[in-house]
C-alpha positions as CSV (number, residue, x, y, z in Angstrom):
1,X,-100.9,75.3,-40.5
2,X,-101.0,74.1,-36.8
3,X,-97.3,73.7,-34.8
4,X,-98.2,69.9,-34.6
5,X,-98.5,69.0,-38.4
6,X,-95.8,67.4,-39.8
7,X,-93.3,68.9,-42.9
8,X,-90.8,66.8,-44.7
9,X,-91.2,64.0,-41.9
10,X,-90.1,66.4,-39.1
11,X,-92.7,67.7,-36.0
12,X,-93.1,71.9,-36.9
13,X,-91.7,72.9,-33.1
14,X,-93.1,76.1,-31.7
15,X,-90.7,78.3,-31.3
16,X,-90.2,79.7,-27.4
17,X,-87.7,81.9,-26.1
18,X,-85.9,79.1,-25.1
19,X,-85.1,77.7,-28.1
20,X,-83.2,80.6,-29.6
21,X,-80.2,82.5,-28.6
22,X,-76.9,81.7,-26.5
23,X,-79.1,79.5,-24.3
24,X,-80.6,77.7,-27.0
25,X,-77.3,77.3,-28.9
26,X,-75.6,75.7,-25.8
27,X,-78.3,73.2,-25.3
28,X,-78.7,71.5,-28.7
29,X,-74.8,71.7,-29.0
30,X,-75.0,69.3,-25.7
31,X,-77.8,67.2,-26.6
32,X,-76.4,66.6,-29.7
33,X,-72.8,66.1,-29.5
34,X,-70.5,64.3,-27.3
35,X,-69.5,67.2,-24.9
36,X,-70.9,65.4,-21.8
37,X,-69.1,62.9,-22.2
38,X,-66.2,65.1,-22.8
39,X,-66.6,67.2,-19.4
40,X,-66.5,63.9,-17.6
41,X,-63.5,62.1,-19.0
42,X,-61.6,66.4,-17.8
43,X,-63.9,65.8,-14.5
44,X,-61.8,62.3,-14.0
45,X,-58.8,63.1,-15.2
46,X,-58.6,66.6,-13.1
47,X,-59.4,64.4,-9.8
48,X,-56.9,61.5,-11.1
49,X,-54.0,64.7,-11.1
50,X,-55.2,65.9,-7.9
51,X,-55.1,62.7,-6.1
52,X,-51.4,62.1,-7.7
53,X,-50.2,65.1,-6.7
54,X,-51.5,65.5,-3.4
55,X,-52.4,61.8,-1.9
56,X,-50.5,59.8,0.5
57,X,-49.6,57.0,-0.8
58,X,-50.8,53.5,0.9
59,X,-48.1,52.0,3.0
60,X,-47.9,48.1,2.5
61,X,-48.5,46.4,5.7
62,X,-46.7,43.0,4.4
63,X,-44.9,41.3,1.4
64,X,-45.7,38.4,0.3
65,X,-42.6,36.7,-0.1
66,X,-41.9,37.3,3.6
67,X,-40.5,33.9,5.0
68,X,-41.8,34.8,8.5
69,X,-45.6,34.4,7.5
70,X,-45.3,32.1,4.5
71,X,-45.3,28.1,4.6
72,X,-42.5,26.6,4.2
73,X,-42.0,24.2,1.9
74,X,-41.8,20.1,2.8
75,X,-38.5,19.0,4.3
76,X,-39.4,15.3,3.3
77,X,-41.0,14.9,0.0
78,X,-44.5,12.9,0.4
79,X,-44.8,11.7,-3.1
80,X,-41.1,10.8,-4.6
81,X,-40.4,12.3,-7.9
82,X,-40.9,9.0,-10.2
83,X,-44.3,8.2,-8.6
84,X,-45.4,11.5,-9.3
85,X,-44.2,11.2,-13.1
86,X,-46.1,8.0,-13.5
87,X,-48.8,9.0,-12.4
88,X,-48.9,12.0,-14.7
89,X,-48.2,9.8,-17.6
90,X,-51.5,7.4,-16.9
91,X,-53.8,10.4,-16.7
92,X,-52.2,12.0,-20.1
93,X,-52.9,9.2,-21.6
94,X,-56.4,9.1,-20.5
95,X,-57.0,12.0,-21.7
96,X,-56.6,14.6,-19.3
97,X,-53.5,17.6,-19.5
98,X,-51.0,17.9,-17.4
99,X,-52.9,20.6,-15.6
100,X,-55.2,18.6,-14.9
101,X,-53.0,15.9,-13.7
102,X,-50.9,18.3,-11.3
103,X,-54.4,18.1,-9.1
């Protein structure tokens, strides 16, 4: 029979000096099983422990909760407490959360 019929629903492959051996061996083992994917994740991880161990750290230039560059809050309030709380209550009971109604 030719190489190209087929047997038991599998393609007859020619066989080449490829396909056997160490070589061959190595290959299908990669096509065929996860060890790509399992050089990669050591790939990452080495660089990860490299970086660790060897990086400088970033230096933060600012904090956030530094008064000199944050805005301070209102001395006078605009809206008085009990204003704010009825208006709150008008647009809960239309329907809307409070979330919404903190807007």
């Amino acid at each position: 029979m030719a190489s190209n019929d087929v047997r038991n629903g599998r393609k007859a492959r020619a066989s080449s000096p490829s396909d056997s051996g160490l070589y061959g061996t190595l290959r299908r083992f990669w096509q065929k099983s996860y060890a790509s994917d399992y050089l990669g994740f050591v790939l990452l991880l080495a660089a990860y422990i490299v970086i660790k161990l060897t990086g400088e750290p970033f230096h933060q230039l600012f904090r956030l909760d530094d008064p000199r560059i944050g805005f301070p809050h209102a001395e006078v309030e605009r809206v008085a407490v009990r204003t704010s709380r009825i208006y709150i209550a008008m647009r809960w009971e239309e329907g809307g959360s409070a979330n919404e109604a903190v807007l």
